[in-house]
C-alpha positions as CSV (number, residue, x, y, z in Angstrom):
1,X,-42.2,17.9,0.1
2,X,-42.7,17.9,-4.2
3,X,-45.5,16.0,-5.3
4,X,-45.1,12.4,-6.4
5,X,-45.0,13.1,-10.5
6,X,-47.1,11.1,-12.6
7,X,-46.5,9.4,-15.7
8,X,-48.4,11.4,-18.1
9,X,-45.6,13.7,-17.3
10,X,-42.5,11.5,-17.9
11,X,-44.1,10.8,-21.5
12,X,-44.3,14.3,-22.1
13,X,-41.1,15.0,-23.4
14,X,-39.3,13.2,-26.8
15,X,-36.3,12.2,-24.3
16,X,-37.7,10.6,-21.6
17,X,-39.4,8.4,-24.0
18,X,-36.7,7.6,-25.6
19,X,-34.5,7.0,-22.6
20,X,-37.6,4.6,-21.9
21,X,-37.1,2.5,-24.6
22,X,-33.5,2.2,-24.2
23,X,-34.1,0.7,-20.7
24,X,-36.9,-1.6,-21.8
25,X,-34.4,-3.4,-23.7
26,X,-31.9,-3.9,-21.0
27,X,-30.4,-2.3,-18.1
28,X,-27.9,0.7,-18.6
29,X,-25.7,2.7,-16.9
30,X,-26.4,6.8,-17.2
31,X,-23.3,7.5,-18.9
32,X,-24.4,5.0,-21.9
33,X,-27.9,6.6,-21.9
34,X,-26.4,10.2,-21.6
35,X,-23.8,9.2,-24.9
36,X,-27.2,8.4,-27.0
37,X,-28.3,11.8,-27.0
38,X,-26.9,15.2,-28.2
39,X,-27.6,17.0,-24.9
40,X,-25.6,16.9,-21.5
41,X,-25.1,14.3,-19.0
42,X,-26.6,16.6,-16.6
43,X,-29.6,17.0,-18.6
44,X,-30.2,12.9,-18.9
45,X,-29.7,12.7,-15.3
46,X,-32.3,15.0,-14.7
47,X,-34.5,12.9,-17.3
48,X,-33.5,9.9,-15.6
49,X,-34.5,11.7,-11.6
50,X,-38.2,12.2,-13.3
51,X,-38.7,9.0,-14.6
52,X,-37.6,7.7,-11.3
53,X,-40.0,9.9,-9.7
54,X,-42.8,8.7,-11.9
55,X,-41.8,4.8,-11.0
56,X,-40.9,3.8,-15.1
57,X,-37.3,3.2,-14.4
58,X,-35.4,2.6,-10.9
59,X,-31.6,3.0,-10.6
60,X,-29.4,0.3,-9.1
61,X,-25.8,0.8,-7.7
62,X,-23.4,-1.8,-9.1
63,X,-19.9,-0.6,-8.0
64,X,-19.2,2.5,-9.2
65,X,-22.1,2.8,-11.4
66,X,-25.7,3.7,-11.4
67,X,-28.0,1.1,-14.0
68,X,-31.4,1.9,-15.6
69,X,-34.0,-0.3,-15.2
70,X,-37.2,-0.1,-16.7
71,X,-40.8,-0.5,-14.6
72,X,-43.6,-0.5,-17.7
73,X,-45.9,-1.2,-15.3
74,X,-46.7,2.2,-14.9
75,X,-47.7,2.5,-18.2
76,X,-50.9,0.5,-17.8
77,X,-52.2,3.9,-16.3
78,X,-51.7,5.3,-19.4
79,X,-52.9,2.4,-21.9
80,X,-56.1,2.2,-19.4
81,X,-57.0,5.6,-20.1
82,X,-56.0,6.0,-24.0
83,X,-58.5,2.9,-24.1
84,X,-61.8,4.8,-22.6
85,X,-60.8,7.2,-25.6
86,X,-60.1,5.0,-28.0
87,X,-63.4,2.7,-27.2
88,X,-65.7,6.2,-27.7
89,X,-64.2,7.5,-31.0
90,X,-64.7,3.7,-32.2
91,X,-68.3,3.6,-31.4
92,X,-68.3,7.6,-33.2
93,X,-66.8,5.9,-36.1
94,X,-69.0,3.1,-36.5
95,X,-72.1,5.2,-36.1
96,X,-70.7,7.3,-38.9
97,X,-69.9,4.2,-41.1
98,X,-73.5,3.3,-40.6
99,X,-74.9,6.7,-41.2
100,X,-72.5,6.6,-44.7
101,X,-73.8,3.2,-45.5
102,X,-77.5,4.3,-45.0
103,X,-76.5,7.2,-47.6
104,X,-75.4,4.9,-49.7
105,X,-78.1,2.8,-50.3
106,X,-80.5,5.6,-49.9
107,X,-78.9,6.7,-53.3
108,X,-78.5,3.2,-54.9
109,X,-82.2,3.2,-54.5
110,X,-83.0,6.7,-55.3
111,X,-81.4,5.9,-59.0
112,X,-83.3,2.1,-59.3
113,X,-86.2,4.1,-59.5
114,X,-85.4,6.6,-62.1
């Protein structure tokens, strides 16, 4: 059996994102999604079979065609762990702002006196 895919991977590729924000806007069918982009209907289907995999979109039959439907929940995964990174370059920033303001006034200083 092929590992469950995660969603790191489904973000990977310029397409798949894409084809996410399509769907996050309303439910399509693959042959709509397929005639947004300059590559086959085979190759969106295949785009479409990974971000099912991953859980970001889930295809419903209606009649004779398949629908798109988002799932963003999945992204939290992603947003909770850009946030760990984002909250540790923030606290390397603002010890470098401080370190720049100490400079700063370490030279304001430095020319009072002269």
């Amino acid at each position: 059996m092929e590992a469950r895919r995660d969603v790191f991977q489904a973000i990977a590729d310029p397409t798949r994102r894409a084809i996410i924000g399509l769907v996050a806007e309303q439910p399509l069918n693959v042959n709509t999604i397929a005639g947004k982009f300059r590559v086959t209907r085979q190759a969106v289907s295949l785009h479409v079979k990974i971000l099912t995999e991953c859980g970001l979109i889930v295809v419903k039959q209606q009649g004779r065609e398949r629908y798109c439907e988002a799932r963003l929940e999945r992204l939290n995964e992603i947003s909770e762990w850009v946030e760990q990174y984002k909250q540790f370059w923030e606290s390397k920033l603002d010890a470098l702002e401080q370190y720049l303001s100490g400079i700063q006034k370490t030279k304001k200083y430095a020319k009072r006196k002269k």
